[in-house]
C-alpha positions in Angstrom: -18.3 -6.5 18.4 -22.1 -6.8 18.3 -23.4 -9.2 16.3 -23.7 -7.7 12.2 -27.5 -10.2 12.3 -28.1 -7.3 15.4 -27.1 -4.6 12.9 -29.3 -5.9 10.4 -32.5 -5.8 12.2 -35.4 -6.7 10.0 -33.4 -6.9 7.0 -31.8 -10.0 8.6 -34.6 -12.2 7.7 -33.5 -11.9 3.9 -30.7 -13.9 4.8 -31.1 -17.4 4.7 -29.0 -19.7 6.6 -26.1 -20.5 3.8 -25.4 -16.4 3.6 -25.7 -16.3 7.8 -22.7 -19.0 7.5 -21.2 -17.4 5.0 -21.1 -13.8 6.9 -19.7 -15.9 10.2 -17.0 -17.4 8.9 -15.7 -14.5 7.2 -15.9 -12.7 10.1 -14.2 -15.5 12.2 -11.3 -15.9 9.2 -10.9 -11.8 9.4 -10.5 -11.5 13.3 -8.9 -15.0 14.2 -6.4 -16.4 11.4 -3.2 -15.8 12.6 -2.2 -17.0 9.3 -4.4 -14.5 6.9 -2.5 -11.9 4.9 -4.3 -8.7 4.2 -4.5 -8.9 0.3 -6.4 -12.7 1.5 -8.8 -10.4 3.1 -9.4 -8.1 0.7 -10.5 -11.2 -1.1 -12.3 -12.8 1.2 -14.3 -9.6 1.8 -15.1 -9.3 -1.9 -15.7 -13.2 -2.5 -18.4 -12.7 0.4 -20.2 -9.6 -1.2 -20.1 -11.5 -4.3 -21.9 -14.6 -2.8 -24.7 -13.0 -1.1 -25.2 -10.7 -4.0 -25.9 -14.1 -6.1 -27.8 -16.3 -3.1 -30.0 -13.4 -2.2 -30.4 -10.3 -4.4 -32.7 -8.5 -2.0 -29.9 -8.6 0.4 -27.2 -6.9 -1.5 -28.1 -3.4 -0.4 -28.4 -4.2 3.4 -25.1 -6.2 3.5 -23.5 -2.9 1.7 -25.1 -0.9 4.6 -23.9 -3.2 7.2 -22.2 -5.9 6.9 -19.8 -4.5 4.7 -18.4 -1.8 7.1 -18.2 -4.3 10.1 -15.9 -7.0 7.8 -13.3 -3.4 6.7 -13.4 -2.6 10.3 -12.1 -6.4 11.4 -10.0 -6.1 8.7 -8.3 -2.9 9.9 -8.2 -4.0 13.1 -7.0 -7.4 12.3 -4.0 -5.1 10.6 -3.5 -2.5 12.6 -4.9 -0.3 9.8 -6.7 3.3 11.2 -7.3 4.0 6.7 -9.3 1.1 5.2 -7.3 -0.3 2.1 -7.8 0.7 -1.1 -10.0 -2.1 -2.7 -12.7 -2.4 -5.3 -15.8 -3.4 -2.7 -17.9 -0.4 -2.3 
């Protein structure tokens, strides 16, 4: 998967380093804990938007455009899921 700062391009300087963390780690949690269930995931993707939403307003828009897709996808294939679940996240 390429990098979602890649898929950001310019809009990737909006991000500071907390949210750049933030992103990371939910992406690690999504693709590599054996132990996650998928309603934990939901959450975590919706605790994420949530966060950067609040740490950098100007980035809300850009992390809908494309960070939000790349965490569903990990989630889906962390799941086996070919329909993305039904959850409140745009």
């Amino acid at each position: 998967m390429d990098s979602w700062m890649d898929a950001l391009g310019g809009s990737a300087a909006s991000l500071d380093r907390r949210c750049a963390l933030m992103v990371d780690v939910a992406f690690h949690t999504l693709r590599d804990d054996t132990e996650l269930k998928l309603c934990e995931g939901i959450r975590l993707i919706e605790a994420t938007r949530t966060a950067i939403g609040r740490m950098a307003p100007c980035s809300a828009d850009a992390f809908d455009r494309h960070i939000l897709p790349q965490l569903r996808q990990a989630l889906m294939d962390r799941f086996g899921l070919t329909e993305p679940p039904a959850f409140d996240v745009n």
